[in-house]
C-alpha positions as CSV (number, residue, x, y, z in Angstrom):
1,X,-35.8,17.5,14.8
2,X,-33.0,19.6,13.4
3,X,-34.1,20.6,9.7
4,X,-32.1,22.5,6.6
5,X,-31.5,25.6,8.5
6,X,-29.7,24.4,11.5
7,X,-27.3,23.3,8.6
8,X,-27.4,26.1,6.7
9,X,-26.9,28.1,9.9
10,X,-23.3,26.2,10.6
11,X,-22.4,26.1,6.6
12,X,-23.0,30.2,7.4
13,X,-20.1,29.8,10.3
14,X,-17.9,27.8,8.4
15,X,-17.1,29.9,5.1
16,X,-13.5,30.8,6.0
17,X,-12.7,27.3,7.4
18,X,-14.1,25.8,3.5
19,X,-12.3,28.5,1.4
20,X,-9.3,26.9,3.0
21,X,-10.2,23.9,1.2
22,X,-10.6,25.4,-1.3
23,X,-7.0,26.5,-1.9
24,X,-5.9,23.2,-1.0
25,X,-8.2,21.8,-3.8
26,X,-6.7,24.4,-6.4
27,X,-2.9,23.4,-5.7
28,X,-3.5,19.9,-5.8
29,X,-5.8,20.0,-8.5
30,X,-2.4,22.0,-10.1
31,X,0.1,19.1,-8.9
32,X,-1.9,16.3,-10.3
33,X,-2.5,17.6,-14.0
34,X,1.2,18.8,-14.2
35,X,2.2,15.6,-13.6
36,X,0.1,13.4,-15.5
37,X,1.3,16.0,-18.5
38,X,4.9,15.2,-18.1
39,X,4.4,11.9,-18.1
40,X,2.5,12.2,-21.4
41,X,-0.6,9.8,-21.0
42,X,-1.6,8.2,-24.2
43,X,-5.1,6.1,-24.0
44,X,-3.4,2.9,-24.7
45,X,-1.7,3.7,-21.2
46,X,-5.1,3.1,-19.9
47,X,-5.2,-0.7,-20.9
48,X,-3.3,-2.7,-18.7
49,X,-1.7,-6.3,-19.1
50,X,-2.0,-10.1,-17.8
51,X,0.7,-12.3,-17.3
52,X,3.6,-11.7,-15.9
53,X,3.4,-7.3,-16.9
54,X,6.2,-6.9,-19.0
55,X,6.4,-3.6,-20.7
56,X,3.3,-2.4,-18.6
57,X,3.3,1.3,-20.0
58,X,0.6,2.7,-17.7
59,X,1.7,1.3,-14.6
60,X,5.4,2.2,-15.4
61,X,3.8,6.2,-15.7
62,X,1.6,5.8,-12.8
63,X,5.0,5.1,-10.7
64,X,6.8,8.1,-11.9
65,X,3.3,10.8,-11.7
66,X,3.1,9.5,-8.3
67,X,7.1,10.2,-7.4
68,X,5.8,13.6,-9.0
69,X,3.5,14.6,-7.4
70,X,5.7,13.7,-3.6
71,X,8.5,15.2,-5.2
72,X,10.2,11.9,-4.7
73,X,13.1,10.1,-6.3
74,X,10.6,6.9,-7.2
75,X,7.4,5.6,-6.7
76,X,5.9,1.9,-6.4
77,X,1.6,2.0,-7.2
78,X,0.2,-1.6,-7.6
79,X,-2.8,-3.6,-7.6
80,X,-0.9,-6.0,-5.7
81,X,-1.2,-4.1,-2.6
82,X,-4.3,-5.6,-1.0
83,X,-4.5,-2.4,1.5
84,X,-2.4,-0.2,3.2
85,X,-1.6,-2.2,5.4
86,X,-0.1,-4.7,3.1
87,X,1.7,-1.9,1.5
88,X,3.9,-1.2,4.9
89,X,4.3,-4.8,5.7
90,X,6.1,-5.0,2.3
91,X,8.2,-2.0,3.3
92,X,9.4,-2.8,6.6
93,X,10.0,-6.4,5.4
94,X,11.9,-4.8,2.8
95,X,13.5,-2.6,5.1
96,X,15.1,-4.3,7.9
97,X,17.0,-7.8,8.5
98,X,17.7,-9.8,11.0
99,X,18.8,-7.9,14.1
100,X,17.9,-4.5,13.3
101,X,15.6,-2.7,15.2
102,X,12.1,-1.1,13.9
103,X,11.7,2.2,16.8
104,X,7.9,3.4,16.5
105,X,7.9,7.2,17.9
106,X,3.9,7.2,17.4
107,X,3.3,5.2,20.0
108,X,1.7,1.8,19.4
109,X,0.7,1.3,15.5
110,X,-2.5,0.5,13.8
111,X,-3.9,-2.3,15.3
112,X,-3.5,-4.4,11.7
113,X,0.5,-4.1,12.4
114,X,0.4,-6.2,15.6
115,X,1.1,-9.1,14.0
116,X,3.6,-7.7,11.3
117,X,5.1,-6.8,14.1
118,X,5.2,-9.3,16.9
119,X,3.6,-7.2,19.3
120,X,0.8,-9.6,18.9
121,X,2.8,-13.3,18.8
122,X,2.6,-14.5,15.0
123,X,5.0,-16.9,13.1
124,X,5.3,-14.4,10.3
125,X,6.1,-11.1,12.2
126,X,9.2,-9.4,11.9
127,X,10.3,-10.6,15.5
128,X,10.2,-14.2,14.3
129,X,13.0,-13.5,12.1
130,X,14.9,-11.6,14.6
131,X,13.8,-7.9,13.8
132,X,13.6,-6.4,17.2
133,X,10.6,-3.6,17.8
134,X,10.8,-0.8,20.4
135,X,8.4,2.3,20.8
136,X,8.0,5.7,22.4
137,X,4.7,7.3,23.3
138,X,3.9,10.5,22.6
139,X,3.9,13.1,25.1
140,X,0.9,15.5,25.4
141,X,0.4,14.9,21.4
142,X,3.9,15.8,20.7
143,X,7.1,13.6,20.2
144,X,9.2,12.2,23.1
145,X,12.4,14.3,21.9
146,X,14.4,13.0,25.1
147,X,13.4,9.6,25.0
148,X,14.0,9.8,21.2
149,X,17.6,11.3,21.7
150,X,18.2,8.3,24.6
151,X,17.2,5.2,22.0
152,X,19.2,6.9,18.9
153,X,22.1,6.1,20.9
154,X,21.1,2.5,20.2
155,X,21.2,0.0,16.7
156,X,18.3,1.7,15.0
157,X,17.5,1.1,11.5
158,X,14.4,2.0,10.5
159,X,11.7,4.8,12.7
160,X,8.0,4.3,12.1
161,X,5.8,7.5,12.3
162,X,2.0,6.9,11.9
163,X,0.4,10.0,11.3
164,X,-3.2,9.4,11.3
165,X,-4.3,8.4,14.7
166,X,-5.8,4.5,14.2
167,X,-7.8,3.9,17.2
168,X,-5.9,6.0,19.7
169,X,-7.4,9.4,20.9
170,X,-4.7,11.7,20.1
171,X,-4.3,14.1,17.1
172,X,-2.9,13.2,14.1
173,X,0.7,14.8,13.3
174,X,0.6,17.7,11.0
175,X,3.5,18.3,8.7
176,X,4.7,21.2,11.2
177,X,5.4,18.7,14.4
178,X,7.0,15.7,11.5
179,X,9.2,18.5,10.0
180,X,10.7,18.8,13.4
181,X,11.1,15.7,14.6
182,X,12.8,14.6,11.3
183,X,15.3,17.5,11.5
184,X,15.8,16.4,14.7
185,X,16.6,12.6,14.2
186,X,18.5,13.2,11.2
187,X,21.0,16.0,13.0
188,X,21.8,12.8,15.1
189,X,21.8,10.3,12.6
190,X,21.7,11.5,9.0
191,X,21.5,7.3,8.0
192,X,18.1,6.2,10.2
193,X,15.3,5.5,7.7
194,X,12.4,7.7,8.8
195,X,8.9,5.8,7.3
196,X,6.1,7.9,7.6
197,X,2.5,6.1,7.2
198,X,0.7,8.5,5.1
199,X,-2.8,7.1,4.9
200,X,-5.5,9.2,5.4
201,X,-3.4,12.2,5.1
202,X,-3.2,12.9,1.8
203,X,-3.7,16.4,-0.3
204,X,-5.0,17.9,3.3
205,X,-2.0,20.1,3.8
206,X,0.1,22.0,1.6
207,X,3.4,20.0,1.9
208,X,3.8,16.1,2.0
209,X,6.3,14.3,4.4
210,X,9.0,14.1,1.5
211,X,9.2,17.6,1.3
212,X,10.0,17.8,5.2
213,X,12.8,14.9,4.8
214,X,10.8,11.6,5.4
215,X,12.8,8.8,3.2
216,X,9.6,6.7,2.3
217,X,6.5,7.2,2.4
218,X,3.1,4.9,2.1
219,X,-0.7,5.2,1.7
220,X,-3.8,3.4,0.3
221,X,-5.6,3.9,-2.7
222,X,-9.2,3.2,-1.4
223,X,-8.1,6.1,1.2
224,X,-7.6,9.7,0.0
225,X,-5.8,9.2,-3.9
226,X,-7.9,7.0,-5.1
227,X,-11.1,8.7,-4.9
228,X,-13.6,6.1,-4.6
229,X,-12.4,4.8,-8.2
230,X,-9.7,3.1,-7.6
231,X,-10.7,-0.7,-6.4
232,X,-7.9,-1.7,-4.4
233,X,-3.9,-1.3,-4.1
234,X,-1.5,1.3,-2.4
235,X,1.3,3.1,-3.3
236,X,4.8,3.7,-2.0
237,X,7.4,7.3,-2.7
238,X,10.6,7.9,-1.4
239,X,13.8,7.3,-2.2
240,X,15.0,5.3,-5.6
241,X,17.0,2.6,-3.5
242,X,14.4,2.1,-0.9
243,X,11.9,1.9,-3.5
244,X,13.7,-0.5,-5.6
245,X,13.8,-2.8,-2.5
246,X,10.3,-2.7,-1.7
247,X,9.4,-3.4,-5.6
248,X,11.6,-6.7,-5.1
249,X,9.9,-7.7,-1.6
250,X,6.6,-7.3,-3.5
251,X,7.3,-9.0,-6.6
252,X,10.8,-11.1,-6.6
253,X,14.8,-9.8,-6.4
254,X,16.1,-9.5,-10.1
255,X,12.8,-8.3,-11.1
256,X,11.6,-5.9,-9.2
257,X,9.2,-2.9,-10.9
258,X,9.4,-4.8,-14.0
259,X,6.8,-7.2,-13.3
260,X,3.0,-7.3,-12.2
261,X,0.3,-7.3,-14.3
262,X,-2.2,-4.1,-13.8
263,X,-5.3,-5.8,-15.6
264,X,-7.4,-2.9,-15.8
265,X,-6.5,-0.9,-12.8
266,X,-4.3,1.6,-14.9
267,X,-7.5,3.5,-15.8
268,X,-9.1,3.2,-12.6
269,X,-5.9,4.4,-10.6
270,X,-5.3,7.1,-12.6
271,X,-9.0,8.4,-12.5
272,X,-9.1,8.4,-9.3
273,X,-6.1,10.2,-8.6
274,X,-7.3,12.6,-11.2
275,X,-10.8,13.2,-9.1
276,X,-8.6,13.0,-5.7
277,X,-8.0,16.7,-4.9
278,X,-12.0,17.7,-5.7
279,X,-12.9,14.5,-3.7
280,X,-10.4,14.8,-0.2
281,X,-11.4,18.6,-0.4
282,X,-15.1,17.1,-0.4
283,X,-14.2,14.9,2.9
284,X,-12.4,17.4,4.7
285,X,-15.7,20.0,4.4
286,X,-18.0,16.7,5.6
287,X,-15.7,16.5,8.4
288,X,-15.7,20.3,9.2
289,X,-19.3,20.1,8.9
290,X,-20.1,17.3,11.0
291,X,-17.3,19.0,13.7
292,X,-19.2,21.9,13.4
293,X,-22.8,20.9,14.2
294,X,-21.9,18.1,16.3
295,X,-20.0,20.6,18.9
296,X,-23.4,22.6,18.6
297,X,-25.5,19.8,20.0
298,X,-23.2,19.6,23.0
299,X,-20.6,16.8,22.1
300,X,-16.8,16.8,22.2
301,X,-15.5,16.1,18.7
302,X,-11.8,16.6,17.5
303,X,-10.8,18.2,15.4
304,X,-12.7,20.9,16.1
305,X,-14.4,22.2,13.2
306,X,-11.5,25.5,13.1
307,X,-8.6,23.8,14.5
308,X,-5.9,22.7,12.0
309,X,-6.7,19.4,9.7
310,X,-3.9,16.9,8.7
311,X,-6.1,13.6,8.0
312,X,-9.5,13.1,7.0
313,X,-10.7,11.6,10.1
314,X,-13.1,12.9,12.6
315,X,-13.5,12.1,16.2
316,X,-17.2,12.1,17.4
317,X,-17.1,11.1,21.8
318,X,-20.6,9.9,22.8
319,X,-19.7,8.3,26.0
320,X,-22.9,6.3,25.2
321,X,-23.2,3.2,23.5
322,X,-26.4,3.4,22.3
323,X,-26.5,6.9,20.8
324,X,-22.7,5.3,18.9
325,X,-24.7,2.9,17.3
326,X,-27.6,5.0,16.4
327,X,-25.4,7.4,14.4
328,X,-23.7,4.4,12.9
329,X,-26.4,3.2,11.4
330,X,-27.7,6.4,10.0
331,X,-24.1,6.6,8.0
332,X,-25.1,3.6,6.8
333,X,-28.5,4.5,6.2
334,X,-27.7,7.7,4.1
335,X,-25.2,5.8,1.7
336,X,-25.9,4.3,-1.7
337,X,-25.0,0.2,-0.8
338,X,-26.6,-1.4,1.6
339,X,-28.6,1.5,3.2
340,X,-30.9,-1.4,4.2
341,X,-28.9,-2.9,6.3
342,X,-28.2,-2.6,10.5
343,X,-24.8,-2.6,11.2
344,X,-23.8,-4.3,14.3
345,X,-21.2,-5.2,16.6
346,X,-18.6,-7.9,15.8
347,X,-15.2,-9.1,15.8
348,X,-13.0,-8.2,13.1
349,X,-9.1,-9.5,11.5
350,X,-6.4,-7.2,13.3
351,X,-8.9,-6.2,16.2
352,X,-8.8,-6.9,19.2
353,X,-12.0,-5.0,20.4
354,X,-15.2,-5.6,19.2
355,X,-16.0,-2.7,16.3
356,X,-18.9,-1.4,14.8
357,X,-18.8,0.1,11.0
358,X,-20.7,2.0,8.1
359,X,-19.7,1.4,4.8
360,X,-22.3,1.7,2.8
361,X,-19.8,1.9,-0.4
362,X,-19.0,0.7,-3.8
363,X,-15.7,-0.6,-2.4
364,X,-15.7,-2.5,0.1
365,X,-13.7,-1.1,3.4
366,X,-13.1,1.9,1.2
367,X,-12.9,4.8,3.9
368,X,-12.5,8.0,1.5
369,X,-16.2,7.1,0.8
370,X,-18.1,8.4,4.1
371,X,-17.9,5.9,6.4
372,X,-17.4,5.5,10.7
373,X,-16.5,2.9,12.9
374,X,-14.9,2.3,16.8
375,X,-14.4,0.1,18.7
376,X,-17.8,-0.6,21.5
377,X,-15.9,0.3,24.7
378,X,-15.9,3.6,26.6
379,X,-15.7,6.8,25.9
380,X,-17.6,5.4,23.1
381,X,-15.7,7.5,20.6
382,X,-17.0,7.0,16.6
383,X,-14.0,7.6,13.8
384,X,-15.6,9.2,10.6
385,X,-14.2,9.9,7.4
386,X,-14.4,10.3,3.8
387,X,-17.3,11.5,1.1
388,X,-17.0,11.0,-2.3
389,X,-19.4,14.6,-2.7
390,X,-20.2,17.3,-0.3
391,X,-24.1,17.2,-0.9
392,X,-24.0,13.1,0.0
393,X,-22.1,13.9,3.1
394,X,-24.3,17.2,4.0
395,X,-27.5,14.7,3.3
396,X,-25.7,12.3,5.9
397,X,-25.1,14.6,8.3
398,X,-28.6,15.8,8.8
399,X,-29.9,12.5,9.2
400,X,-27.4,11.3,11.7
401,X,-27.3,14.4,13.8
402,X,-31.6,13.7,13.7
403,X,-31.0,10.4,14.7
404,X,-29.0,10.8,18.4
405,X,-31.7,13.4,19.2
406,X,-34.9,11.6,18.6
């Protein structure tokens, strides 16, 4: 049984690799507090309203320290937004028309897209009203620039980058390789709409995909910014005009931003993005951890606990089922809801493999609360993120690492 030491032993190897995230935690900590200052939050902010939202203070602030803190022109942040998901469906509705042509350079997107899409047939998608979808596969976890080059040549309206990696195996994409590939798109078409899903990603490097020329940007807020506070909802940054089209594919055209009630999710929202640099730099040293001690014990993991971090996520390969489940439901074990319970294998909306999951959280599906789940098929590789606190996620650690080595 591995005990305190073996972990104090790894914490011992991984000092320069946290005081990284630590610096990340100061600047962001910075961003955040500078923002909410110029927006000048009053309590009564905090309170939210029912109806249809008119006059909705706190929410109207909550757009602008958002835009803020992406340095971008506008920013849409609802409790409408049932996930992050929903958030990008909104976007690319908002986004193209009839005709146009949605080019993915990520490869395929998160499996919950496959029916916003119509890569997966649904009456719904965008291909039903004529929105045509093409993609190009990364090459060797780099963009296709030829292939990329060849389709610009084409009617292409919007490109879809996914940075995290869903339920592929290849790295995420750092800010370095989107900087270039946007300079390179827009030197051949200054016009193309470059959307960037952000989720997971955010406050783990030092510059966002604004600042390297993405036009709109999304993300969830039980992911990364909303810090296990915030219940539900997503945001969206970029450009004003963009923006003002995705607020009137949300709510209606005329309206726009003006409406939605907030309820009480001003206070929550805000909260959580107030905690969100302490609590990302909290997941990103579980992760490091967990890469660190895991590669110890002999398995493949990626990142690798020094290699350069652009998400949250980390990659555990088992190649066995059994020992994938076993550290699953230690996850679950070591959390605060539901420790009591097995997880098990089942079928799940957007999936088309069967997936296994712990979330033993307050929210529910909230992954910035330590969590893992993958899909039961070989190489048996487990997806795990999040940790509200680095003790919780050191605690959980221990126990899962003790549990594939019984």
């Amino acid at each position: 049984m591995y005990n305190e030491d073996f972990i104090i032993e790894c914490e011992n190897e991984l000092n320069s690799e946290f005081k990284k995230v630590d610096e990340l935690n100061r600047f962001y900590s910075k961003k955040v507090i500078d923002a909410i200052h110029k927006e000048k939050i009053s309590e009564s902010d905090l309170h939210g309203t029912t109806g249809y939202g008119y006059n909705d203070s706190g929410r109207d602030k909550l757009d602008n320290i958002f835009a803020h803190i992406f340095d971008a022109e506008s920013g849409l942040v609802r409790n409408q937004f049932i996930s992050g998901s929903h958030a990008i469906t909104v976007c690319l509705f908002a986004l193209l028309r009839p005709n146009d042509t949605l080019l993915s350079i990520t490869g395929t997107p998160y499996d919950t897209l496959h029916e916003v899409i119509g890569i997966k047939e649904n009456n719904s998608s965008l291909k039903s009203y004529n929105i045509n979808y093409k993609q190009i596969d990364l090459i060797d976890n780099d963009f296709d620039y030829d292939s990329i080059k060849k389709e610009l040549k084409n009617n292409i309206k919007v490109i879809h980058i996914q940075r995290s990696r869903g339920y592929s195996l290849r790295d995420s994409i750092d800010i370095e390789k989107l900087e270039k590939v946007i300079k390179f798109i827009k030197n051949i078409n200054k016009d193309i709409i470059i959307f960037v899903d952000n989720c997971y990603c955010e406050f783990t490097e030092f510059k966002n995909p604004i600042n390297v020329g993405a036009d709109i940007i999304v993300g969830s807020l039980i992911k990364n910014l909303g810090a296990g506070i915030a219940n539900n909802g997503a945001y969206i940054v970029g450009k004003k005009e963009l923006i003002d089209l995705c607020a009137e594919r949300l709510t209606l055209p005329g309206e726009g931003k003006e409406v939605g009630p907030s309820f009480d999710a001003n206070r929550n929202i805000l909260l959580g993005l107030y905690l969100a640099p302490s609590v990302v730099s909290s997941a990103l040293k579980v992760s490091i951890l967990a890469s660190k001690a895991l590669e110890k014990l002999g398995y493949k993991v990626s990142p690798r606990y020094n290699e350069k971090r652009c998400d949250i996520v980390e990659l555990i390969y088992f190649n066995d089922k059994d020992k994938l489940i076993k550290y699953t439901s230690s996850i679950q074990a070591s959390g605060p809801v539901d420790a009591h319970v097995t997880p098990t294998e089942s079928d799940m909306p957007g999936y088309d493999d069967k997936i296994i999951m712990a979330s033993p959280s307050f929210t529910q599906g909230s992954s910035i609360e330590l969590s893992c789940d993958g899909p039961l098929k070989p190489p048996y590789v487990l997806y795990q993120q999040g940790s509200l606190t680095y003790e919780y996620g050191r605690i959980a650690i221990l126990n899962a690492i003790n549990s594939i080595n019984e």
